[in-house]
C-alpha positions in Angstrom: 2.9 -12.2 -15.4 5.4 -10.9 -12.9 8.5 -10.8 -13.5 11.5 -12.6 -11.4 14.7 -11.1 -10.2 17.4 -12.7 -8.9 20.5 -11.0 -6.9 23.7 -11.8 -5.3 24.5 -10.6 -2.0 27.1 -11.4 0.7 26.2 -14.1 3.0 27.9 -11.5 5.5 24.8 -8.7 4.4 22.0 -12.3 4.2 22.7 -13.4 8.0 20.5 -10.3 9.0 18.3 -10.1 6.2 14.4 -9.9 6.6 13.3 -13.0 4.5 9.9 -11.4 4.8 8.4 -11.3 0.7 11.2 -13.4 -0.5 11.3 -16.7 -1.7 13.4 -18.4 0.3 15.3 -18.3 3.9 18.9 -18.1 4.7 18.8 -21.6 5.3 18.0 -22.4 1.9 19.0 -20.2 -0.7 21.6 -21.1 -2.9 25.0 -20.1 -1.6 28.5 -19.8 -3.2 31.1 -22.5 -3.3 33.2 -20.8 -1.0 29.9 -19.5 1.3 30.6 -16.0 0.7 27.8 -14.9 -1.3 23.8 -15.9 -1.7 21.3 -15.8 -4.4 18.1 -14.4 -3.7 14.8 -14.0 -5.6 11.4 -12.1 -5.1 8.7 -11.7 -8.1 7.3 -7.9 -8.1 8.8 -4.7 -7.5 11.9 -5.1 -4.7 11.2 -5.3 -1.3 12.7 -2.7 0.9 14.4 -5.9 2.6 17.4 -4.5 0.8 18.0 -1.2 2.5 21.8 -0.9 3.7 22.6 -4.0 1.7 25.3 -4.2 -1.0 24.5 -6.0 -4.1 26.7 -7.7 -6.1 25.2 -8.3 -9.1 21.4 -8.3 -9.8 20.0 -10.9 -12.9 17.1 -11.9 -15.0 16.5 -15.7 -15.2 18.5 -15.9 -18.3 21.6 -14.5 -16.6 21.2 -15.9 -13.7 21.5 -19.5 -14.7 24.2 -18.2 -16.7 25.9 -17.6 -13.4 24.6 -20.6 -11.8 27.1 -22.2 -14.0 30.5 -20.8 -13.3 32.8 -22.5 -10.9 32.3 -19.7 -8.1 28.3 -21.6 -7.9 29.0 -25.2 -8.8 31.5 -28.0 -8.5 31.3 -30.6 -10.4 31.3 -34.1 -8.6 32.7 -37.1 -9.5 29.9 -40.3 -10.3 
């Protein structure tokens, strides 16, 4: 079985990224609460998609939802 990876990146760096071999598009990964970064996930080795681009922080799916968690990812709404 392949393996999953997720990164973070600057939504700055994602606005010109090739979504080619990723899972998702711009339009709907998961961003930041303040917009300024985006989560992105391929299975397999990396795509080159990532040449030029900084990354912030890159995460099995352990640590990722780990992350998923803080306040810089999620706000928690009032029922």
């Amino acid at each position: 079985m392949e393996t999953v990876t997720y990164i973070i990146i600057s939504t700055q760096d994602s606005e010109n990224l090739n979504w080619s071999g990723l899972e998702q598009t711009f339009e709907s990964c998961r961003k930041s609460v303040d917009g300024t970064m985006c989560l992105v996930s391929w299975t397999g080795q990396m795509p080159n998609t990532f040449d030029g681009v900084t990354i912030i922080n890159t995460m099995d799916f352990e640590e990722c939802y780990q992350v998923m968690a803080t306040s810089d990812w999620y706000e928690e709404t009032e029922e």
